[in-house]
Each structure stands twice: as structure tokens, then as C-alpha cells.
MDTraj code that builds the backbone (N, CA, C; nanometers):
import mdtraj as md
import numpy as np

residues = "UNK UNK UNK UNK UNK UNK UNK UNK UNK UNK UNK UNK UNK UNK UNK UNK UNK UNK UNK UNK UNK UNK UNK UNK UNK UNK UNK UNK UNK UNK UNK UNK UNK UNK UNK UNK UNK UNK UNK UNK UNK UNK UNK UNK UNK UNK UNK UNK UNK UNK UNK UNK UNK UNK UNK UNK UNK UNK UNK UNK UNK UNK UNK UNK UNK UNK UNK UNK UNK UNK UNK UNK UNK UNK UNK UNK UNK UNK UNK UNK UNK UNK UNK UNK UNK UNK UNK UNK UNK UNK UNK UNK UNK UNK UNK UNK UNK UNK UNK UNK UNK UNK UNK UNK UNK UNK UNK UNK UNK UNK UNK UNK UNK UNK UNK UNK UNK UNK UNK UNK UNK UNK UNK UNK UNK UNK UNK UNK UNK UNK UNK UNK UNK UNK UNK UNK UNK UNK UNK UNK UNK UNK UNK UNK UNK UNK UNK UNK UNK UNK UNK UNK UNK UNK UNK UNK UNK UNK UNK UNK UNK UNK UNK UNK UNK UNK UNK UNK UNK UNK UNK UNK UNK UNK UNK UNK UNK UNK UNK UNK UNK UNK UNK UNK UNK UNK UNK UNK".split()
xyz = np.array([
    [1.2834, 1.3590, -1.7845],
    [1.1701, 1.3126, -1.7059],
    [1.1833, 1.1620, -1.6843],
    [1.1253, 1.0874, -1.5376],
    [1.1289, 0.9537, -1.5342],
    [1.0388, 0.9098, -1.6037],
    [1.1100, 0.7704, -1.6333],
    [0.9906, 0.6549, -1.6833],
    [0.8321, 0.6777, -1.6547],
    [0.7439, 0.6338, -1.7227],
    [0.6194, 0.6426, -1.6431],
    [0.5916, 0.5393, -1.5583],
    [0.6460, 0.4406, -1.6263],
    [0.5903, 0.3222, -1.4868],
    [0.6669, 0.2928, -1.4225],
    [0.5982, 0.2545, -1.2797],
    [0.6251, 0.1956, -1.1688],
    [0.7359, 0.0521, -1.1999],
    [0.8118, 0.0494, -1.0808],
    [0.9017, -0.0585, -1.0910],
    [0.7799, -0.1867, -1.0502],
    [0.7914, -0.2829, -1.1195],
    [0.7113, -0.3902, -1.1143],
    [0.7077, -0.4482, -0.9699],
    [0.7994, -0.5089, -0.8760],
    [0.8142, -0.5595, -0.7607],
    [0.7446, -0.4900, -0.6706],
    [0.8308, -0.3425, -0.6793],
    [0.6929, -0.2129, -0.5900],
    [0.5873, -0.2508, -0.6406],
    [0.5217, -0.2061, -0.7496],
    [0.3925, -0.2024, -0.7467],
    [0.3124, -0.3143, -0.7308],
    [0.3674, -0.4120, -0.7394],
    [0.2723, -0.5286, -0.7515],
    [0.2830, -0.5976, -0.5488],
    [0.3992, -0.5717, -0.4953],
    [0.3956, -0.5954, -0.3646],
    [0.2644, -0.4982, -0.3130],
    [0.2451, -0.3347, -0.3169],
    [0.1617, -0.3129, -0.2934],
    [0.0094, -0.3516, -0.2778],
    [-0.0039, -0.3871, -0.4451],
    [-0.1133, -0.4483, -0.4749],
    [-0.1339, -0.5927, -0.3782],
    [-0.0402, -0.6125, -0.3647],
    [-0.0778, -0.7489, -0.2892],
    [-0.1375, -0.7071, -0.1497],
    [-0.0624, -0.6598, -0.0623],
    [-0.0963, -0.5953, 0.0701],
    [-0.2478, -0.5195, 0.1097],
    [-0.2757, -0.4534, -0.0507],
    [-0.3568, -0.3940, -0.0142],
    [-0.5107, -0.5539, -0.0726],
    [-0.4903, -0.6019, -0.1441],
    [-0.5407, -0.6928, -0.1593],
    [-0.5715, -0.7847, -0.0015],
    [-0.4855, -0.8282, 0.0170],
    [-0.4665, -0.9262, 0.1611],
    [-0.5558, -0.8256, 0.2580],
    [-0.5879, -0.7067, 0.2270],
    [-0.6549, -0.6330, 0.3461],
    [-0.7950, -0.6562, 0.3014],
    [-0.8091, -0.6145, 0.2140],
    [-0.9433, -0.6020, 0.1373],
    [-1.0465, -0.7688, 0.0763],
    [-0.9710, -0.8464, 0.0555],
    [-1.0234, -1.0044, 0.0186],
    [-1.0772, -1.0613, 0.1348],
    [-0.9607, -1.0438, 0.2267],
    [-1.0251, -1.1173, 0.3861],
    [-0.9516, -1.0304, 0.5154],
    [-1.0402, -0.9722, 0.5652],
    [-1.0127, -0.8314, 0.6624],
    [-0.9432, -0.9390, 0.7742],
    [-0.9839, -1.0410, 0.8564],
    [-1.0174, -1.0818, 0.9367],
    [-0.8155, -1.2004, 0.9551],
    [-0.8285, -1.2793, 0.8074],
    [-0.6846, -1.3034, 0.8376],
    [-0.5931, -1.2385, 0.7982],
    [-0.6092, -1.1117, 0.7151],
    [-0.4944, -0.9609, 0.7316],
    [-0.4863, -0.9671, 0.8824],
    [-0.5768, -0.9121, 0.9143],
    [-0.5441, -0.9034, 1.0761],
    [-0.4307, -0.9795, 1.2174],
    [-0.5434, -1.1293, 1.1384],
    [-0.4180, -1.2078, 1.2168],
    [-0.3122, -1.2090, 1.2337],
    [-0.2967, -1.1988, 1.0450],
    [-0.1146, -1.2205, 0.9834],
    [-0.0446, -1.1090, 1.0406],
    [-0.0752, -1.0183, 1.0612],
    [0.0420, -0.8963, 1.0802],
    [0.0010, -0.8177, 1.1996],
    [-0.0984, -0.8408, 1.2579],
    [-0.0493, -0.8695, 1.4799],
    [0.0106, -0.9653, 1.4855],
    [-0.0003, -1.0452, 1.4227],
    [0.0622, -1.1438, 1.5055],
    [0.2600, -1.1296, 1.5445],
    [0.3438, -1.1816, 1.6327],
    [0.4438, -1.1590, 1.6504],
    [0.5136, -1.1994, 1.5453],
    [0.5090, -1.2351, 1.4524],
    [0.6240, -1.2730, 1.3228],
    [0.5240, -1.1850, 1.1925],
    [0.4495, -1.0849, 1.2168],
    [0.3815, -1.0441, 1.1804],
    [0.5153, -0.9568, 1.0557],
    [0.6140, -0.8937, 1.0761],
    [0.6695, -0.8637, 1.0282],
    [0.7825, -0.9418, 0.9520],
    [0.8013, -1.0339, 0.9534],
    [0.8814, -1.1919, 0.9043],
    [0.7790, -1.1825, 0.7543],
    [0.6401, -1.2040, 0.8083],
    [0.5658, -1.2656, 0.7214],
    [0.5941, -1.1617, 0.6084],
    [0.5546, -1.0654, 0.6360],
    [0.5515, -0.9345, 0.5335],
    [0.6857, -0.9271, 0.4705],
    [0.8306, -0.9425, 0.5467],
    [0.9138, -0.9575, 0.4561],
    [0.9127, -1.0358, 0.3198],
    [0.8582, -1.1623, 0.3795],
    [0.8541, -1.2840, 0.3029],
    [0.7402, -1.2558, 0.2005],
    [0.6630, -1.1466, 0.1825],
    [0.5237, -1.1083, 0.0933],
    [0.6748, -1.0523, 0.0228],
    [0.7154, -0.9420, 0.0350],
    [0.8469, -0.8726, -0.0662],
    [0.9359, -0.9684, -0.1318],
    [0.9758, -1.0479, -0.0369],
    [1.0749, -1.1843, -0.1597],
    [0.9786, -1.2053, -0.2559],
    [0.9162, -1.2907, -0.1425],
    [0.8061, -1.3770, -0.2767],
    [0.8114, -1.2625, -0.4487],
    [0.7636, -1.1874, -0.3934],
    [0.7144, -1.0521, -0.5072],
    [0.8164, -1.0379, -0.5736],
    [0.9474, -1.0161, -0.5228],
    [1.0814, -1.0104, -0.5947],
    [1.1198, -1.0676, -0.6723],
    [1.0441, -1.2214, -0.6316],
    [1.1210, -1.3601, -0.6578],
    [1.0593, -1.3851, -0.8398],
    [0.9306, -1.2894, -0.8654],
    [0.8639, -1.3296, -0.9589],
    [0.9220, -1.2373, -1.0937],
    [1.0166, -1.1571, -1.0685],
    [1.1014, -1.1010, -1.1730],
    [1.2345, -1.1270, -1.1754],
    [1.3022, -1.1032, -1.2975],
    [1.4311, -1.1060, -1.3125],
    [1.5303, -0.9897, -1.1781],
    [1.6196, -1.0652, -1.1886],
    [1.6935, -0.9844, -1.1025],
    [1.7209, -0.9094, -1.1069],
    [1.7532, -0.8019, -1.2370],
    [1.7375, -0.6988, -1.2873],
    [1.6287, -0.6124, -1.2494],
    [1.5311, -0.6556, -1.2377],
    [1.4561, -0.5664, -1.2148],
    [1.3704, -0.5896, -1.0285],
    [1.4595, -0.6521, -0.9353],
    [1.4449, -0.6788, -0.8427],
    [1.4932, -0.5207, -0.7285],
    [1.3553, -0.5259, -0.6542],
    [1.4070, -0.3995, -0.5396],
    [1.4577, -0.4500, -0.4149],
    [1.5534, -0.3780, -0.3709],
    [1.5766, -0.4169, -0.2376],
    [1.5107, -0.3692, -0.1262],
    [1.4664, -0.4427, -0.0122],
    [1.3940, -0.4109, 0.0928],
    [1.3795, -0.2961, 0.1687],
    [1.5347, -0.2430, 0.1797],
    [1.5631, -0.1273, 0.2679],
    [1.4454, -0.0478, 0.2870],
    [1.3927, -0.0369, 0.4104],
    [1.3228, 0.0749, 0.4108],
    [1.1389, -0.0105, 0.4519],
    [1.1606, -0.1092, 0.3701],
    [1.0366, -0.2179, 0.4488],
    [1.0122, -0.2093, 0.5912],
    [0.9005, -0.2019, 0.6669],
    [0.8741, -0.2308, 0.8072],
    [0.7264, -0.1960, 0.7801],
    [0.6537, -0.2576, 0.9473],
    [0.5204, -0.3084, 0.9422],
    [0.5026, -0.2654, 1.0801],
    [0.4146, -0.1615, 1.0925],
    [0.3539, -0.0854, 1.2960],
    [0.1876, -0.1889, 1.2239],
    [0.1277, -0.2814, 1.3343],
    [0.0206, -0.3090, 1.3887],
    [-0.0298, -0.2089, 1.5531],
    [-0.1489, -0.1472, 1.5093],
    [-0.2084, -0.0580, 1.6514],
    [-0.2899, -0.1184, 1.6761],
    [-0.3216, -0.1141, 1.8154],
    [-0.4441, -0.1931, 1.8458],
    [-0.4711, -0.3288, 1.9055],
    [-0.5334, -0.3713, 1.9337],
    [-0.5404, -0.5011, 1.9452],
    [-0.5837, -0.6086, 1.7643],
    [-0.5371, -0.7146, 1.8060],
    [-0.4844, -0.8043, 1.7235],
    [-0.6546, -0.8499, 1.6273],
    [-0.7369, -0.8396, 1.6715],
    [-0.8745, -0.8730, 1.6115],
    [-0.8852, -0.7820, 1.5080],
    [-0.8546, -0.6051, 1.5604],
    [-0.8795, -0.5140, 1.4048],
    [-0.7682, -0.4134, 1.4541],
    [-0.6406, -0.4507, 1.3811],
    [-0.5324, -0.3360, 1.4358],
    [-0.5381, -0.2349, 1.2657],
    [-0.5100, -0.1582, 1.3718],
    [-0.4515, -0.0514, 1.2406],
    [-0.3568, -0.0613, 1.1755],
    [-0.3201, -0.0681, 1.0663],
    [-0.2137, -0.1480, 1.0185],
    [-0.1328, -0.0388, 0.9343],
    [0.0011, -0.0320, 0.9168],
    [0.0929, 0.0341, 0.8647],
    [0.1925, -0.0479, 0.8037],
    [0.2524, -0.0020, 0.6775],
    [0.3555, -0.0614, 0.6126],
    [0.4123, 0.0367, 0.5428],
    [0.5461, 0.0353, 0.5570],
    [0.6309, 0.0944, 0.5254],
    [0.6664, 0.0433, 0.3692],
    [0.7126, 0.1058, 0.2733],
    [0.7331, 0.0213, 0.1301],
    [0.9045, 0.1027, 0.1716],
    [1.0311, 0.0461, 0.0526],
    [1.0919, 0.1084, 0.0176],
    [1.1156, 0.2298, -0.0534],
    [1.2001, 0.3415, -0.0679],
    [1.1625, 0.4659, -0.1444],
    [1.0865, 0.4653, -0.2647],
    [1.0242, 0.5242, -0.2889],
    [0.9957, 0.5058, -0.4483],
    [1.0411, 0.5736, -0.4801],
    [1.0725, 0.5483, -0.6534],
    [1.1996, 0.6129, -0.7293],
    [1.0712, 0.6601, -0.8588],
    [0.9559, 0.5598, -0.8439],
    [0.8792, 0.5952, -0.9673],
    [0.7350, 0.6341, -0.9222],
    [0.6830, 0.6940, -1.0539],
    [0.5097, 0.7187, -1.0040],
    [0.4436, 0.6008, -0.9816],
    [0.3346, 0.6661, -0.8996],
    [0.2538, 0.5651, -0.8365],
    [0.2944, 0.4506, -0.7550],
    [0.4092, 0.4174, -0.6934],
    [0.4899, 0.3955, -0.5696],
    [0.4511, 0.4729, -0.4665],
    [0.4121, 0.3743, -0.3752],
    [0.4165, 0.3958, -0.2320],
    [0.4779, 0.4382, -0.1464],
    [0.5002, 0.5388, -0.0727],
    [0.5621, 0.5658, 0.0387],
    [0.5239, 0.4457, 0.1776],
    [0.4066, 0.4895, 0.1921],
    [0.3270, 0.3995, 0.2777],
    [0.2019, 0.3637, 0.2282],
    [0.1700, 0.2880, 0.3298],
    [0.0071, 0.2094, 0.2967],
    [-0.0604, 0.2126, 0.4679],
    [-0.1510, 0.2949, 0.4593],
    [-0.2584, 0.2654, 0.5860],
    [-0.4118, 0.1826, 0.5780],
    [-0.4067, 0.0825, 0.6705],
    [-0.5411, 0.0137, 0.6623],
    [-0.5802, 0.0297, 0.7889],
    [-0.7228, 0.0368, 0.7748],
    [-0.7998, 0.1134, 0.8356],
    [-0.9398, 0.0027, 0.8777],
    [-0.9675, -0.0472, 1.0294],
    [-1.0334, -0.1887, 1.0196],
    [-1.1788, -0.0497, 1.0199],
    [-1.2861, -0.1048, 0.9636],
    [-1.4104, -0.0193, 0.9904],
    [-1.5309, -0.1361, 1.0766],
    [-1.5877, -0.0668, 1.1146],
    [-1.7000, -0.0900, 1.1879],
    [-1.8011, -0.2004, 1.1829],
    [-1.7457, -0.2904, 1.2010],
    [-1.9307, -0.4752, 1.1772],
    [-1.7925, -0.5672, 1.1744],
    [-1.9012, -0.6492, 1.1214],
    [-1.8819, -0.7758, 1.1253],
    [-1.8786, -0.8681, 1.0014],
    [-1.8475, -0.9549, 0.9246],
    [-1.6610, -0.9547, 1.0034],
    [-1.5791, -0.8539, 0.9279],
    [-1.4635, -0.8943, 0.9441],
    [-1.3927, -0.7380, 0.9831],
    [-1.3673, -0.6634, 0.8293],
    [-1.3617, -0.5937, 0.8173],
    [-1.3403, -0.5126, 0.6803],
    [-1.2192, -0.3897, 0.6878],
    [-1.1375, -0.3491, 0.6023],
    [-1.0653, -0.2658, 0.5969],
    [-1.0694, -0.1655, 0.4863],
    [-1.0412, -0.0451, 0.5231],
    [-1.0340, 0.0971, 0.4534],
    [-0.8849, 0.1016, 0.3989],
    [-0.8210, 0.0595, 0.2579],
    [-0.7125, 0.0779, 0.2593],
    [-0.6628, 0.1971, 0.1907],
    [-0.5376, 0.2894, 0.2101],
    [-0.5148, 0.3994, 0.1406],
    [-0.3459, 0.3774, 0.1454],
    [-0.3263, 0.4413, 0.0457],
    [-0.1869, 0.5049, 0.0305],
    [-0.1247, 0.6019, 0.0214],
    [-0.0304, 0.6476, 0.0146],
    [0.0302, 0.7749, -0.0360],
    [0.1407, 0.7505, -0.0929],
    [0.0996, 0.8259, -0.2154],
    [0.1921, 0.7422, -0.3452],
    [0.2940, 0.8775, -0.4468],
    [0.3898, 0.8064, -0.4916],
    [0.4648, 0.9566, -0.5588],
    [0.3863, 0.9512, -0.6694],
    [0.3561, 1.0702, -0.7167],
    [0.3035, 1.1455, -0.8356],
    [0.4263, 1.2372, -0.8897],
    [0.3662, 1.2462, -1.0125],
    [0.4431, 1.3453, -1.1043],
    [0.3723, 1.3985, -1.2350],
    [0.4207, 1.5299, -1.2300],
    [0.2753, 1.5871, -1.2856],
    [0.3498, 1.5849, -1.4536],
    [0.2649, 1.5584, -1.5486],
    [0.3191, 1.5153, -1.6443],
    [0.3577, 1.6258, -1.7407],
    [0.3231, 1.7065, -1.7720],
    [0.3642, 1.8776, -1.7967],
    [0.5352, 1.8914, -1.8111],
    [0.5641, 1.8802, -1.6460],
    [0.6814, 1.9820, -1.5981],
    [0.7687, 1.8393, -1.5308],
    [0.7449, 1.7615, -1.5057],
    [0.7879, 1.6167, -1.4702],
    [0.8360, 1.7022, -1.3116],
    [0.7241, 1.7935, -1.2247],
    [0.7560, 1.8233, -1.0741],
    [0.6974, 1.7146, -0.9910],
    [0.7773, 1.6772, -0.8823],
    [0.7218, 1.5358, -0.8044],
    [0.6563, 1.6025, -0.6965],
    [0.4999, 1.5341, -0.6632],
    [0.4288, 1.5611, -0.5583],
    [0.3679, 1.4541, -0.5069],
    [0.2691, 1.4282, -0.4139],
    [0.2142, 1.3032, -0.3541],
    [0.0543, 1.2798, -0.4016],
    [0.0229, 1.1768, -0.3934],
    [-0.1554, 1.1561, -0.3625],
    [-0.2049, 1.0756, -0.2716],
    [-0.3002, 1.1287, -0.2241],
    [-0.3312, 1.0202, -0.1598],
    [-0.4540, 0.8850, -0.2253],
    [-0.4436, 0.7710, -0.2333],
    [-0.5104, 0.7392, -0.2569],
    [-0.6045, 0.6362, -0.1732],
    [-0.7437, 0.5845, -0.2204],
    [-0.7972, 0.4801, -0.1469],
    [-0.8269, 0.3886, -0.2386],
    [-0.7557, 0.2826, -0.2150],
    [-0.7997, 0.1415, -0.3047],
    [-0.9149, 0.0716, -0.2103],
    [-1.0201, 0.0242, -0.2995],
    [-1.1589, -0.0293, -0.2968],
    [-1.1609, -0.1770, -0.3534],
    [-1.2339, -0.2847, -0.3656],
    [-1.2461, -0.3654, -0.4294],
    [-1.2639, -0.3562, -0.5908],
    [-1.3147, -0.2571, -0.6167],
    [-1.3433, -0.2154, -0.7363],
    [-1.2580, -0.1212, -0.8370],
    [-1.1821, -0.0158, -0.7047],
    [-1.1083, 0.0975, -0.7774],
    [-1.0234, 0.1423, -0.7344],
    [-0.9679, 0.2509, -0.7463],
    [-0.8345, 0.3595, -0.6972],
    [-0.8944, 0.4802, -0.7252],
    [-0.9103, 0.5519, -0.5673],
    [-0.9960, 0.6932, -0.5763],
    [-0.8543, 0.7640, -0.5698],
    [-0.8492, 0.8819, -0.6816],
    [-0.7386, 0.9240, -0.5892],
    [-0.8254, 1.1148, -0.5192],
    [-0.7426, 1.1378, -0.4587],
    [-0.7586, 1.2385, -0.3679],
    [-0.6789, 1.3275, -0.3355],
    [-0.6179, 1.3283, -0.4633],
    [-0.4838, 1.4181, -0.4598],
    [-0.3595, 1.4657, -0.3807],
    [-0.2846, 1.5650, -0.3617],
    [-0.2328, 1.5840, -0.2290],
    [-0.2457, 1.5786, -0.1454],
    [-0.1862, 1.5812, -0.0055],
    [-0.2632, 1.5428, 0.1552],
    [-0.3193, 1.6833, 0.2044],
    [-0.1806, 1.8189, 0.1421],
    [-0.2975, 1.9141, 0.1669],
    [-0.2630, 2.0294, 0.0678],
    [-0.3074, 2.0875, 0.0252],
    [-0.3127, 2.2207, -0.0154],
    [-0.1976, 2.3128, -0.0548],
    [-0.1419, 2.3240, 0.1278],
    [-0.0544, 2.3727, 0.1582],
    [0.0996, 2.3134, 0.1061],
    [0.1024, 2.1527, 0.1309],
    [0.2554, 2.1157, 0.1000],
    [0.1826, 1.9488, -0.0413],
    [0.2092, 1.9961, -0.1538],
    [0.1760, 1.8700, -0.2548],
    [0.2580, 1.7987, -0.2186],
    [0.3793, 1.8316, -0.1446],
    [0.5029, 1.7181, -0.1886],
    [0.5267, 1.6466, -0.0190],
    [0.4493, 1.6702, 0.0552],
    [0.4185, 1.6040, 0.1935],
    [0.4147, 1.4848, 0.2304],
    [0.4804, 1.4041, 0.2417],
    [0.4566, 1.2457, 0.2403],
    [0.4645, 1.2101, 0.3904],
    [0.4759, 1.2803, 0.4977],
    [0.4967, 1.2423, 0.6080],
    [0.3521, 1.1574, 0.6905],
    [0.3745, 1.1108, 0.7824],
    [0.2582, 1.0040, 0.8108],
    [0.1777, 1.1514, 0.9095],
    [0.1835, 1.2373, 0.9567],
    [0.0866, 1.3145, 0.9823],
    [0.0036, 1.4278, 0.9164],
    [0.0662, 1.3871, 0.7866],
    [0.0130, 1.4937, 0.6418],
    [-0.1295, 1.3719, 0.6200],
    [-0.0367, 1.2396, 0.6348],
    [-0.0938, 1.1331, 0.5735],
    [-0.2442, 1.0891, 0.6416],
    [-0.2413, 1.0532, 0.7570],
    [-0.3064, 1.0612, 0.8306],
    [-0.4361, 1.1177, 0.8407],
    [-0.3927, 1.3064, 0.8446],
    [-0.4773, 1.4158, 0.8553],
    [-0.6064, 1.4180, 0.7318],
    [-0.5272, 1.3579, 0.6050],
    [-0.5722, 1.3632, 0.4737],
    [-0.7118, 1.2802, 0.5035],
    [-0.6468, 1.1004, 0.5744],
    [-0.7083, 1.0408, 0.5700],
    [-0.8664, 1.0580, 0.6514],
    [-0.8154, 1.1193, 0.7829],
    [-0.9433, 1.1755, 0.8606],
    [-1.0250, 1.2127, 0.7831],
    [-1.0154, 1.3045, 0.7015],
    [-1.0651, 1.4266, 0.6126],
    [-1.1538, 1.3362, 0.5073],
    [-1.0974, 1.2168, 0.4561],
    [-1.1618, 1.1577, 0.3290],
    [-1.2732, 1.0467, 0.4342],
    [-1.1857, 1.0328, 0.5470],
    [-1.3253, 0.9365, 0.6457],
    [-1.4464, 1.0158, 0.6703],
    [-1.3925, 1.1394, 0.7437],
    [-1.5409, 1.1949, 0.7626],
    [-1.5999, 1.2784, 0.6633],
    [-1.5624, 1.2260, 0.5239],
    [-1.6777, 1.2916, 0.4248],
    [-1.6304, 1.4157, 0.3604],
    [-1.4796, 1.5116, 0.3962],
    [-1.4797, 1.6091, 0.3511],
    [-1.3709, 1.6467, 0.2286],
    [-1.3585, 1.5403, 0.1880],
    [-1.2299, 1.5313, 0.0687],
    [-1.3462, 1.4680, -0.0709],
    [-1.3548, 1.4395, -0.1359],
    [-1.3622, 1.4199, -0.2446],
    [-1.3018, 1.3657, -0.3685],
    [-1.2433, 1.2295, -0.4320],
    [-1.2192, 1.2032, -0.5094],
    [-1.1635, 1.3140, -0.5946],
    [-1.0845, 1.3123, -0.6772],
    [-1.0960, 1.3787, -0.8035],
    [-1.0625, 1.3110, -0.9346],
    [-1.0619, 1.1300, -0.8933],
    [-1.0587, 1.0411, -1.0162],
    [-1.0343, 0.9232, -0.9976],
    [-1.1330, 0.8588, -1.0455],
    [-1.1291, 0.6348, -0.9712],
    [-1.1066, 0.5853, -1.1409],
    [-1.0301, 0.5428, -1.1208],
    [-0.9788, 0.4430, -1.2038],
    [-1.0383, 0.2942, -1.1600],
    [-1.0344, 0.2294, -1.2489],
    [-1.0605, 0.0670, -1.2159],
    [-0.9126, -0.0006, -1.1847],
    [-0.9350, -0.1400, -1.0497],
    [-0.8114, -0.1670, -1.0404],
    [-0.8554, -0.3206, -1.0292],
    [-0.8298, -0.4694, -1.0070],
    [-0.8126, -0.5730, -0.9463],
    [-0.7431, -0.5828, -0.8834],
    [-0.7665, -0.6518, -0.7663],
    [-0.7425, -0.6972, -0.6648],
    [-0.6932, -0.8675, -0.6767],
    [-0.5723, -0.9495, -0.6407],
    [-0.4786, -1.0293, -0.6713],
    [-0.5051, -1.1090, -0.5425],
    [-0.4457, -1.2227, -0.5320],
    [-0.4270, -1.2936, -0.3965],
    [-0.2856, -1.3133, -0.3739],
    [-0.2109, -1.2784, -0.2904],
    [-0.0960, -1.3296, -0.2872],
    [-0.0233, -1.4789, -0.2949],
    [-0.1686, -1.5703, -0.2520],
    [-0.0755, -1.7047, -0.2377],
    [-0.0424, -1.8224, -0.3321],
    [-0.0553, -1.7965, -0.4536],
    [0.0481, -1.8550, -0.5104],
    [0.1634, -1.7754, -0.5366],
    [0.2096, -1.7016, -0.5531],
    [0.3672, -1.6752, -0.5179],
    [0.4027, -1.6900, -0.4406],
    [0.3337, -1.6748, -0.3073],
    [0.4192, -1.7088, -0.1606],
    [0.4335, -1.8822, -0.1728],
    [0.3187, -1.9472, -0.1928],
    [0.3982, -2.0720, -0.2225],
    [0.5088, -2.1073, -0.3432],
    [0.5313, -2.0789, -0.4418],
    [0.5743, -2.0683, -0.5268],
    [0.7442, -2.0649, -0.4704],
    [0.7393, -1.9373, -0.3549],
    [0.9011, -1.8930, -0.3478],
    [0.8898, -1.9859, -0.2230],
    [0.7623, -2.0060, -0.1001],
    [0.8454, -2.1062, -0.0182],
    [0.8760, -2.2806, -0.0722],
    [0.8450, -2.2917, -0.1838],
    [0.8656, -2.4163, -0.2533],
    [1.0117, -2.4186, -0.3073],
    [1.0611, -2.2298, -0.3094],
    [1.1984, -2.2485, -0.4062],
    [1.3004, -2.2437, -0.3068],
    [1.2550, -2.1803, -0.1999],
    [1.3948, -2.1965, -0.0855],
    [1.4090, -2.3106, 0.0087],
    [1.3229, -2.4107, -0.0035],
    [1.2895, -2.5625, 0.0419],
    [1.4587, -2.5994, 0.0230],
])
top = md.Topology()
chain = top.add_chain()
for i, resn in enumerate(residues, 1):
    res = top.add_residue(resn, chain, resSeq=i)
    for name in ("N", "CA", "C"):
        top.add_atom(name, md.element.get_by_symbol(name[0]), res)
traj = md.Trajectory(xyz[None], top)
């Protein structure tokens, strides 16, 4: 059976992203419509990299960033690299909701592994300011579904009310920018 934890760089890049959505909706937004919108986000993964040994450093492959929408409240997508461990990301969807100023719905879909039989399946989850709901598989039918229209469908389902939690953990929420200054201070 794998390790239980998450590779540090993954998980904590996540945390950041989903943080940057959730602290301030409004310059998430900016940062990643904007045309270097995907530069920047690379540079969120160094930074993140930059704060462990090299040993335990992931490589990017597989990183990328879709903004929908217009640039005030886009829908935002990020691609992570494979995950190799639980609770790793496949992807991350943010989700701008409704007022003023802008706020985001962030979720993931993350590898699970059920601790029993060490069989790999997905969850979906929604990180909050406060927590990590998770919401188990995307559906029923396929646990091990990670595709963005499993993903998606799930998410509809937990927007309009018909999914249900089945366990919130407590989480904090981080700021990214001292490491990003930190690493653009080290490649100066």
C-alpha cells in the first residue's frame, strides 16, 4: 500500500490556489485572466517547489490553467500534475458565485484510497474558509472517474443542493506571498 501522505509540493501548491481563490475572489480573478495568467501560476509551482528539498521536489508536467468567461469572474481551472498520492489533486475548479465583491466556490477532485484494501478511487471535494467537505465519488456509477465531465456533473449536483457532504474536516487557508517573494528574491 502507498504512503499515506501527500507529496508536500502537491499538496501545499493546492492549498495555495485554492486559498488565492477564497482570501480575495476579486484579485484571483485578475491574476489568472489575465494573459500571463498562466506564467503566473507556473511561478505559484516553483515558488512551492522552491520551499523543499530537492528530493522531495515535483515536476510540473501536466500543470496548465483554462480561465472561462470574462476576466471580472472567470471560471477558473487548473490542472495539477498526476498524483501519485492521496488527497492530490487531479484538478481544481473555482467557481465565481453571485454579489459583490466577487467570491469563489472552490472544489477539487482528489485521489483517494480506501484504507482497507489500498483500491484507488476519487472525491470530490469543496474547500471553504473554514473546511474540506468531502462528497465522495463524482458518481455512483464510476468511484475511480476523474474526468472533468464526471467532475463537473458532481459539482452541479453539490451546487444545486443535491449531494451532501459525507465529512468536513477543518482546514486553513495560507497566503501565497511570501514564498512567491521569497523565490522571486532567489532567482534575482
Amino acid at each position: 500500500m502507498e504512503s499515506e501522505s501527500p507529496r508536500r509540493p502537491h499538496h501545499r501548491f493546492q492549498l495555495y490556489v485554492l486559498s488565492e481563490a477564497l482570501l480575495d475572489g476579486p484579485r484571483f480573478a485578475a491574476k489568472y485572466s489575465a494573459s500571463d495568467g498562466a506564467a503566473q501560476l507556473a511561478e505559484l509551482w516553483n515558488a512551492t517547489n522552491a520551499e523543499f528539498p530537492d528530493a522531495e521536489r515535483v515536476a510540473s508536467e501536466g500543470l496548465a490553467l483554462e480561465a472561462h468567461g470574462g476576466p471580472a469572474s472567470p471560471v477558473v481551472f487548473v490542472m495539477l500534475p498526476r498524483p501519485a498520492k492521496r488527497t492530490e489533486a487531479y484538478s481544481i475548479a473555482l467557481i465565481p458565485t453571485a454579489g459583490t465583491p466577487l467570491q469563489y466556490r472552490s472544489f477539487t477532485i482528489e485521489k483517494a484510497v480506501l484504507p482497507k484494501t489500498g483500491e484507488s478511487l476519487v472525491f470530490v471535494i469543496e474547500t471553504t474558509s473554514s473546511g474540506r467537505e468531502n462528497f465522495g465519488p463524482p458518481t455512483d456509477d464510476s468511484a475511480n472517474d476523474w474526468s472533468r465531465g464526471a467532475f463537473v456533473t458532481a459539482i452541479l449536483e453539490i451546487c444545486d443542493g443535491k449531494r451532501q457532504p459525507m465529512s468536513v474536516t477543518a482546514t486553513d487557508l495560507v497566503d501565497p506571498a511570501p514564498s512567491l517573494a521569497s523565490y522571486r528574491a532567489s532567482t534575482i
